[in-house]
LUMTOR-804614 format. One record per residue: residue in one letter; y negated, x, z of N, C-alpha, C in turn; residue number from 1. Coordinates in steps of 0.001 Angstrom, whole numbers. Example, Ala and Ser with C-alpha at 12.3 -4.5 7.8 and 13.67 -1.06 7.14 Angstrom:
// LUMTOR-804614
> code, n.north, n.east, n.up, ca.north, ca.east, ca.up, c.north, c.east, c.up, pos
> a, 5690, 13190, 7800, 4500, 12300, 7800, 3300, 13200, 7800, 1
> s, 2250, 12850, 7080, 1060, 13670, 7140, -30, 12900, 7870, 2
//
This chain:
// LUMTOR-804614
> code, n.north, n.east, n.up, ca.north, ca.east, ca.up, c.north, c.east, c.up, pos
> x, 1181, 852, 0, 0, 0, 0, -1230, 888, 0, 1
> x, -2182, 590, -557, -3797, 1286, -1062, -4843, 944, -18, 2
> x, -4911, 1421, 344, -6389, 914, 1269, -7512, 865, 643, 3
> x, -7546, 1512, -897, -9101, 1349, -1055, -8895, 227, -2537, 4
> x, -7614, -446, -3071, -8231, -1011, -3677, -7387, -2826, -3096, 5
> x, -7400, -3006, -1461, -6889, -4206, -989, -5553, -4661, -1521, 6
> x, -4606, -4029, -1595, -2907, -4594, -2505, -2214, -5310, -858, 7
> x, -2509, -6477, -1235, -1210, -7227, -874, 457, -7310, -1683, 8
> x, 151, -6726, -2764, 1592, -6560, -3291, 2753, -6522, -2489, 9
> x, 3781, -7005, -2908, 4932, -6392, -1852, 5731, -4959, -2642, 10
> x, 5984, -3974, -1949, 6538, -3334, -2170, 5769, -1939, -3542, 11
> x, 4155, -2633, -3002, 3407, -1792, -3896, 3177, -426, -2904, 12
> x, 3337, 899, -4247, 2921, 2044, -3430, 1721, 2400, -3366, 13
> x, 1104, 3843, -3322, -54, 4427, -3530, -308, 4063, -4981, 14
> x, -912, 2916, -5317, -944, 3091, -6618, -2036, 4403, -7706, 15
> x, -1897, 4300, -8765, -2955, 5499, -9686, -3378, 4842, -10589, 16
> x, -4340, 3649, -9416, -5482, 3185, -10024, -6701, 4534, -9852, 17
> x, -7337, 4158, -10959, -8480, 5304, -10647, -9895, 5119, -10253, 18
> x, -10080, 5706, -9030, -11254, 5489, -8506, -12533, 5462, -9119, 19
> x, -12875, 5496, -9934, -14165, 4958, -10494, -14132, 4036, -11762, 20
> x, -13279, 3487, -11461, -12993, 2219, -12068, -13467, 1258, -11216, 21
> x, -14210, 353, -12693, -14816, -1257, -11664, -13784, -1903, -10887, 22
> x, -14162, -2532, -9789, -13339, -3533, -9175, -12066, -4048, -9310, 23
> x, -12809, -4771, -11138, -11937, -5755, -11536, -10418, -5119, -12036, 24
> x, -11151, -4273, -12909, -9629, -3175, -13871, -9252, -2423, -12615, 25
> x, -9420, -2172, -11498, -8829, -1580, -10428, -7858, -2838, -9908, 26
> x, -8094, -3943, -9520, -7215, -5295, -9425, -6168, -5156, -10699, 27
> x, -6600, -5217, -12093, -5642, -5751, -12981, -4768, -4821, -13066, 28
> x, -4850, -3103, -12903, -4234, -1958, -12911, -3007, -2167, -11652, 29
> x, -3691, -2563, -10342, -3024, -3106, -9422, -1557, -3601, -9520, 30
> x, -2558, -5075, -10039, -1627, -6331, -10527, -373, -5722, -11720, 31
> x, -747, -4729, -12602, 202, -4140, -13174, 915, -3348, -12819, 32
> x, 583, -2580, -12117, 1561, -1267, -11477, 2577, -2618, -10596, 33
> x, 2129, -3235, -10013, 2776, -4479, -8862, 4135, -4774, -9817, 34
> x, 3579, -5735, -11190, 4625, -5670, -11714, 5653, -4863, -12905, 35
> x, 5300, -3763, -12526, 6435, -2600, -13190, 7095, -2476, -12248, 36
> x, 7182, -2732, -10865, 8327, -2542, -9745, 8831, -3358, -10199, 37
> x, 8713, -4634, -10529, 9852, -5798, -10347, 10747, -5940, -12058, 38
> x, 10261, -4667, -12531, 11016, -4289, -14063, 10672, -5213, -14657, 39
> x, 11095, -5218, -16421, 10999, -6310, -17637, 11965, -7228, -17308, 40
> x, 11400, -8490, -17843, 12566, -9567, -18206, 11904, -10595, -17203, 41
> x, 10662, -10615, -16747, 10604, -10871, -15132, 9124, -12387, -16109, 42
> x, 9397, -13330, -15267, 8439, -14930, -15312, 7385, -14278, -15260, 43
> x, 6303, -15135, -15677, 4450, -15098, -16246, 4581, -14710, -14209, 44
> x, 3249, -14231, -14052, 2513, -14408, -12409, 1428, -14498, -12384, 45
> x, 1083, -15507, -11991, -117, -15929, -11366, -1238, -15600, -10216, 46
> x, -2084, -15038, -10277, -3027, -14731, -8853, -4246, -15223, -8892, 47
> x, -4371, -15499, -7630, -6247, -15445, -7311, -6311, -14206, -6877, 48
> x, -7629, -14368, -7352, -8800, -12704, -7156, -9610, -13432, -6031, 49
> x, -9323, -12824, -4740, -10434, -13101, -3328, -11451, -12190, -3717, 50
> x, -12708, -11922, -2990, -13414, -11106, -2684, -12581, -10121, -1433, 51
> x, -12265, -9019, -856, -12130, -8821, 143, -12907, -8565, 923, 52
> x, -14132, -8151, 871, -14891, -8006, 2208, -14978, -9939, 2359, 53
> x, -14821, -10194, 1843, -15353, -11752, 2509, -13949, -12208, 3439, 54
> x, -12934, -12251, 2267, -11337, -12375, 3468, -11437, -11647, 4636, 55
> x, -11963, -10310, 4851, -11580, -9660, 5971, -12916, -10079, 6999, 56
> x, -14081, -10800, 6638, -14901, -11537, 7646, -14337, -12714, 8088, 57
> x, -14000, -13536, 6857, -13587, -14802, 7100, -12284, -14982, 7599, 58
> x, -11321, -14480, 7416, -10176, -14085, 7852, -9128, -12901, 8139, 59
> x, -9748, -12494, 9340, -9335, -11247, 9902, -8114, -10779, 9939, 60
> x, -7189, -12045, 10273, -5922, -12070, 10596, -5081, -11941, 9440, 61
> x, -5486, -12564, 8732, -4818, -12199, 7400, -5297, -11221, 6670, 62
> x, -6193, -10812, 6819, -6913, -9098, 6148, -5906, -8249, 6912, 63
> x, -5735, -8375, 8309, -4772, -7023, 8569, -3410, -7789, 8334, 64
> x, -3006, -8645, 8022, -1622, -9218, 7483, -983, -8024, 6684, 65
> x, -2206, -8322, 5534, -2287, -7958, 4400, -3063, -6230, 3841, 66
> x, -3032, -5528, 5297, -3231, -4269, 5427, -4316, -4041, 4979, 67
> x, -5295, -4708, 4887, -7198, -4655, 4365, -7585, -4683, 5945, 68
> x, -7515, -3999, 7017, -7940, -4121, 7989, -8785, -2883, 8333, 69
> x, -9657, -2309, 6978, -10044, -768, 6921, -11427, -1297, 6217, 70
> x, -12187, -495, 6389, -13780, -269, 5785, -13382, -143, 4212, 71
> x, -12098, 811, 4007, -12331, 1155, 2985, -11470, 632, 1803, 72
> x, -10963, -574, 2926, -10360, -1208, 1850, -11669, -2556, 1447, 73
> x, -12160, -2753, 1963, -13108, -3845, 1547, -14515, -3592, 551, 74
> x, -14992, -2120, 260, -16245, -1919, -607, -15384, -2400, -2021, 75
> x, -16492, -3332, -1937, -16451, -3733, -3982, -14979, -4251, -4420, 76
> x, -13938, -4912, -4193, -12479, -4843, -4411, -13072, -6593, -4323, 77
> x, -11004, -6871, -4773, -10459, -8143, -4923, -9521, -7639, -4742, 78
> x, -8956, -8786, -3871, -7083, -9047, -3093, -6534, -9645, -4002, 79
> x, -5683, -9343, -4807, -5160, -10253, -5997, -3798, -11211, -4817, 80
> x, -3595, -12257, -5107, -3071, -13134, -4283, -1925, -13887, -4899, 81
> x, -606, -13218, -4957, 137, -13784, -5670, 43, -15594, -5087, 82
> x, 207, -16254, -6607, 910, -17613, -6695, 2436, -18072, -6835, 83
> x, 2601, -19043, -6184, 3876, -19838, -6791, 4491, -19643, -7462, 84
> x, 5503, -19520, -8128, 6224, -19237, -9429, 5611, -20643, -10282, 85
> x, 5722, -19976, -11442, 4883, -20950, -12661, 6161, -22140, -13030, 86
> x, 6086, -23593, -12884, 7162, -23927, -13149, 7903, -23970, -14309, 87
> x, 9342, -23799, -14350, 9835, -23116, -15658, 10016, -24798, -16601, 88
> x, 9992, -24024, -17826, 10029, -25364, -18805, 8579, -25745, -19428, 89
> x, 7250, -25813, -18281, 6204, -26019, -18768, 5757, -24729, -19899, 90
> x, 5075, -25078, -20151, 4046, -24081, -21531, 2729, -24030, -20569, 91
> x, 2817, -21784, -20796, 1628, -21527, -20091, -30, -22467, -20647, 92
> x, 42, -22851, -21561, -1235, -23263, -21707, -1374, -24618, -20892, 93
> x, -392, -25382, -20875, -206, -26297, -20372, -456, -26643, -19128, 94
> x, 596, -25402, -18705, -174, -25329, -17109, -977, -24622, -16829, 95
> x, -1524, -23588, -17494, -3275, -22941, -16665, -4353, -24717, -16842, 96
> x, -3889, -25556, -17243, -4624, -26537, -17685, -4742, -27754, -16926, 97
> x, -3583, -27179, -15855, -3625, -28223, -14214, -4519, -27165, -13564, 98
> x, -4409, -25724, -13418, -5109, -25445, -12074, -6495, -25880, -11844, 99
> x, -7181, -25840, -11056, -8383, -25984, -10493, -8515, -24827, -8554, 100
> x, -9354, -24383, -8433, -9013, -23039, -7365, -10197, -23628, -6641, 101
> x, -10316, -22921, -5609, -11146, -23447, -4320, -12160, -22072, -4076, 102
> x, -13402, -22607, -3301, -14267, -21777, -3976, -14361, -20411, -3566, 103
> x, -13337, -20200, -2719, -13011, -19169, -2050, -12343, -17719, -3024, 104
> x, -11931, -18345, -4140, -11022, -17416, -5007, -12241, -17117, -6347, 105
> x, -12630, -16317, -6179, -13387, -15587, -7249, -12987, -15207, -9200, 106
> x, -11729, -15362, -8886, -11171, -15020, -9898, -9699, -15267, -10036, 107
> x, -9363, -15195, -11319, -7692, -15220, -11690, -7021, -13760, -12596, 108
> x, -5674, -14191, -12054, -5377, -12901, -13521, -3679, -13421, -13521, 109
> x, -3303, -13061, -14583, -2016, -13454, -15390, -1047, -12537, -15778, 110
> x, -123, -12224, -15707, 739, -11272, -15996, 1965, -11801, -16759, 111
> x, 1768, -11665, -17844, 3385, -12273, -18726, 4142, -11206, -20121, 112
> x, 4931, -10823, -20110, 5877, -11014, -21182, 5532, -10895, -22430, 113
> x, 5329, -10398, -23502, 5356, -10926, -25000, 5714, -10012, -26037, 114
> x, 6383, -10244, -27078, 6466, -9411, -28370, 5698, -9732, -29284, 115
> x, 5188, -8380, -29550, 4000, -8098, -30522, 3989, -7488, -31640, 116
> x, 3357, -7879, -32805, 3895, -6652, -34211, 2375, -6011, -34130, 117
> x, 2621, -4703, -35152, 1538, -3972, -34994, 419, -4721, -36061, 118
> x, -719, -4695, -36490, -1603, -5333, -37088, -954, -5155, -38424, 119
> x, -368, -3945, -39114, -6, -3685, -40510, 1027, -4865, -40888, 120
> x, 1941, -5420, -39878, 3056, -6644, -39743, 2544, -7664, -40548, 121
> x, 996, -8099, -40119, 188, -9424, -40457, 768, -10289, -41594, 122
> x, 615, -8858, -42549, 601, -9440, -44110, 1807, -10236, -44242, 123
> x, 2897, -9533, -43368, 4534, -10478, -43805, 4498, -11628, -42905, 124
> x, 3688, -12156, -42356, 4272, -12998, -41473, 4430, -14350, -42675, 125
> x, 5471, -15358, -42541, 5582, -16842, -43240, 4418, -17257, -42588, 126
> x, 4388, -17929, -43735, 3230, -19044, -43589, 3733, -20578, -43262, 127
> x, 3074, -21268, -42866, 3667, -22680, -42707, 4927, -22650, -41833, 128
> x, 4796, -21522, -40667, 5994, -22023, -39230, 5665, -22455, -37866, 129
> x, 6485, -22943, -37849, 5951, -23818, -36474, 5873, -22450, -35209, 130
> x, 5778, -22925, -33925, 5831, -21702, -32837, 6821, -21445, -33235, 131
> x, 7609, -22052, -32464, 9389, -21888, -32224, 9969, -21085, -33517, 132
> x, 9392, -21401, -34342, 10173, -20557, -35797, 9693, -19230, -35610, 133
> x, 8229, -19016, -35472, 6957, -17830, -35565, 7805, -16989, -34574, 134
> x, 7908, -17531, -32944, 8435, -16790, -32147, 10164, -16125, -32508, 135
> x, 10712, -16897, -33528, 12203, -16610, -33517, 12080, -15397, -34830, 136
> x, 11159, -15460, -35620, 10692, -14092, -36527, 10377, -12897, -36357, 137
> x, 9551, -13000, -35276, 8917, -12158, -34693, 9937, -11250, -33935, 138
> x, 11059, -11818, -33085, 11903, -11627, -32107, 12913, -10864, -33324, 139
> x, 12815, -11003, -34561, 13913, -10238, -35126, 13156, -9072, -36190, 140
> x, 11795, -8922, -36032, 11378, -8355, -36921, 11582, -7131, -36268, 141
> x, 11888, -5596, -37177, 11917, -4168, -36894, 10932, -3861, -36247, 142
> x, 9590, -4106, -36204, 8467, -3677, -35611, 7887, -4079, -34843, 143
> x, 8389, -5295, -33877, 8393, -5740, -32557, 8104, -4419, -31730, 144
> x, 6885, -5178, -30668, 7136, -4454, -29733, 6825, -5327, -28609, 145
> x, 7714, -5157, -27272, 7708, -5710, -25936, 6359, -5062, -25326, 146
> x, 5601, -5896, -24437, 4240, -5511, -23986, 4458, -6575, -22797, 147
> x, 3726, -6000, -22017, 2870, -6618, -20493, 1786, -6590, -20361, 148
> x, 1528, -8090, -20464, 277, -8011, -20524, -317, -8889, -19008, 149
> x, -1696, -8304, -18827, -1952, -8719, -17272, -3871, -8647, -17543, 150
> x, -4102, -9918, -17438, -5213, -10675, -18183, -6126, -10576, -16782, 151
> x, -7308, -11133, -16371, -7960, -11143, -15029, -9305, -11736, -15405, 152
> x, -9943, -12000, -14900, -11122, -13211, -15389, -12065, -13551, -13754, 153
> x, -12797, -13465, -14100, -13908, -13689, -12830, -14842, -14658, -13330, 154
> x, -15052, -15383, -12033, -15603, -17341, -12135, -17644, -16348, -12917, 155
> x, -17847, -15417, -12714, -18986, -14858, -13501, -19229, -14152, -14752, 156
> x, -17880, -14939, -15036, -17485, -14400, -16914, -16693, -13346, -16727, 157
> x, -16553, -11957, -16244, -16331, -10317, -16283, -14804, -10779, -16572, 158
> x, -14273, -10045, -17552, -12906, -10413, -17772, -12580, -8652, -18113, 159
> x, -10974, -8431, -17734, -10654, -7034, -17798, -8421, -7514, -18523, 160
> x, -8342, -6748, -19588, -7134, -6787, -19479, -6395, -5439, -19268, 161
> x, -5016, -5367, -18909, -3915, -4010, -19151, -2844, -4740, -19799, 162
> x, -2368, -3592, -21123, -1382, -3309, -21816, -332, -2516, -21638, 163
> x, 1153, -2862, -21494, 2053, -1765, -20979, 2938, -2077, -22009, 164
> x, 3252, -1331, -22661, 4627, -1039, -23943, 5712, -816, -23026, 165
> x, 6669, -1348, -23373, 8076, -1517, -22504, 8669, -8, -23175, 166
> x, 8204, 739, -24067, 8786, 1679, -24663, 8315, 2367, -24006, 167
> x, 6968, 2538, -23565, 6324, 3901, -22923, 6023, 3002, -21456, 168
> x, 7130, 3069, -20766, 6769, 1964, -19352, 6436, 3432, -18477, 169
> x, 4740, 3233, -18308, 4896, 4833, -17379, 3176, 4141, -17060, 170
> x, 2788, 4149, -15910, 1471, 4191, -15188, 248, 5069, -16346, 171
> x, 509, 5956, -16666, -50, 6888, -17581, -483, 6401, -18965, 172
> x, 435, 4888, -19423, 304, 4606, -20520, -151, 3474, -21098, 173
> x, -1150, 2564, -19867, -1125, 1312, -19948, -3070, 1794, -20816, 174
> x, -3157, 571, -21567, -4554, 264, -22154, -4930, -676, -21696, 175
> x, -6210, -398, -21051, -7245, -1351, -20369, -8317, -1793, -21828, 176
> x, -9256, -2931, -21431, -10148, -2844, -21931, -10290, -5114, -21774, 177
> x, -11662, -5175, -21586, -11841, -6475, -21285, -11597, -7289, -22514, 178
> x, -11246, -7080, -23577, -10956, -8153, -25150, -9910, -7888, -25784, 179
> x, -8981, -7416, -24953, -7398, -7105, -25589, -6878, -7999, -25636, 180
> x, -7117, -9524, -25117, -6657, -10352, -24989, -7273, -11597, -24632, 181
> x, -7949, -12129, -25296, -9277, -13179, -25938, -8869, -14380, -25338, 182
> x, -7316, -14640, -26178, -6971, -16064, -25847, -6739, -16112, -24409, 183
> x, -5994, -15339, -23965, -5500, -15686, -22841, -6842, -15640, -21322, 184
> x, -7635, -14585, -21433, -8506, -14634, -21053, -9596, -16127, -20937, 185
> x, -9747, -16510, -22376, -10247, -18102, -22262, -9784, -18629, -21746, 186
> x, -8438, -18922, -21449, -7174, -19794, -21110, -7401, -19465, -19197, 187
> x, -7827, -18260, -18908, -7890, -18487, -17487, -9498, -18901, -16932, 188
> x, -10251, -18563, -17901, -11818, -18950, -17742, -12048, -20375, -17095, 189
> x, -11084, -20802, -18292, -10954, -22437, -18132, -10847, -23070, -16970, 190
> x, -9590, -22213, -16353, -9496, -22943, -14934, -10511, -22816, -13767, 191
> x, -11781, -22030, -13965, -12659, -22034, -13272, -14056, -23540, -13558, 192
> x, -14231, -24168, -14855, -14354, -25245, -15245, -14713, -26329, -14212, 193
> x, -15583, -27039, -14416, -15735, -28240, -13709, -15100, -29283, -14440, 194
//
């Protein structure tokens, strides 16, 4: 566990998030290193983004629960807060499209699963397939690649994603950057929405 960037994770180590990194990509780096312990193959996850200096005023008891019971875990950070398991069967769009969060949670972030072709792929894709077909193409094409992706979104717009290639699964190799991932990012914006 990190003291300086608030990990409630279970079973998270010292992570190599890097210190002069904003807040947010220090959370989503988090939230990713979190789930490379629990290996590939693993359901979407869901979190709220707390503030932590505010949890550890407002709730002390659960700040040292949750090992934020330090000065230095509270400058500038978010407690990413695992959720529920996402229920299986629904479609993520579907359900980021029930939540609604309380005003206490500053932010969200998403962690799921997906195969991706490289941009040069584009040109072959069929035209005129439904998902279910698109996804069953994709899943057999040579130039697939498995990715983790872990999205994060703050109720003041700031959105941050990380990229992890299941080929190069190594802390060292993930790509940050806040528009790697547009849709999904909208898709959690949303649930901040009146």
């Amino acid at each position: 566990m990190s003291s300086n960037t608030g990990s409630n994770l279970p079973g998270s180590q010292e992570p190599s998030v890097p210190m002069a990194a904003s807040p947010l990509t220090r959370a989503v780096l988090e939230i990713d290193e979190y789930a490379s312990t629990l290996g590939w193959d693993q359901p979407a996850r869901l979190f709220a983004l707390v503030d932590t200096a505010r949890l550890r005023s407002q709730e002390p008891g659960l700040a040292a629960q949750l090992g934020l019971d330090d000065e230095a875990s509270a400058s500038a950070s978010y407690t990413p807060i695992e959720q529920e398991e996402l229920p299986k069967g629904t479609a993520l769009d579907k359900f980021l499209g029930t939540i609604a969060w309380p005003d206490a949670v500053v932010g969200c972030a998403l962690t799921v699963e997906r195969l991706m072709l490289p941009p040069s792929a584009e040109t072959s894709v069929p035209h005129g397939l439904k998902e279910k077909q698109l996804a069953a193409w994709v899943a057999k094409h040579p130039d697939r690649q498995e990715v983790r992706m872990t999205v994060a979104v703050l109720r003041d717009g700031a959105r941050e994603s990380a990229i992890r290639l299941r080929e190069k699964d190594s802390p060292t190799e993930v790509l940050t950057g806040a528009d790697l991932v547009p849709g999904l990012a909208e898709a959690l914006a949303a649930t901040f929405e009146d």
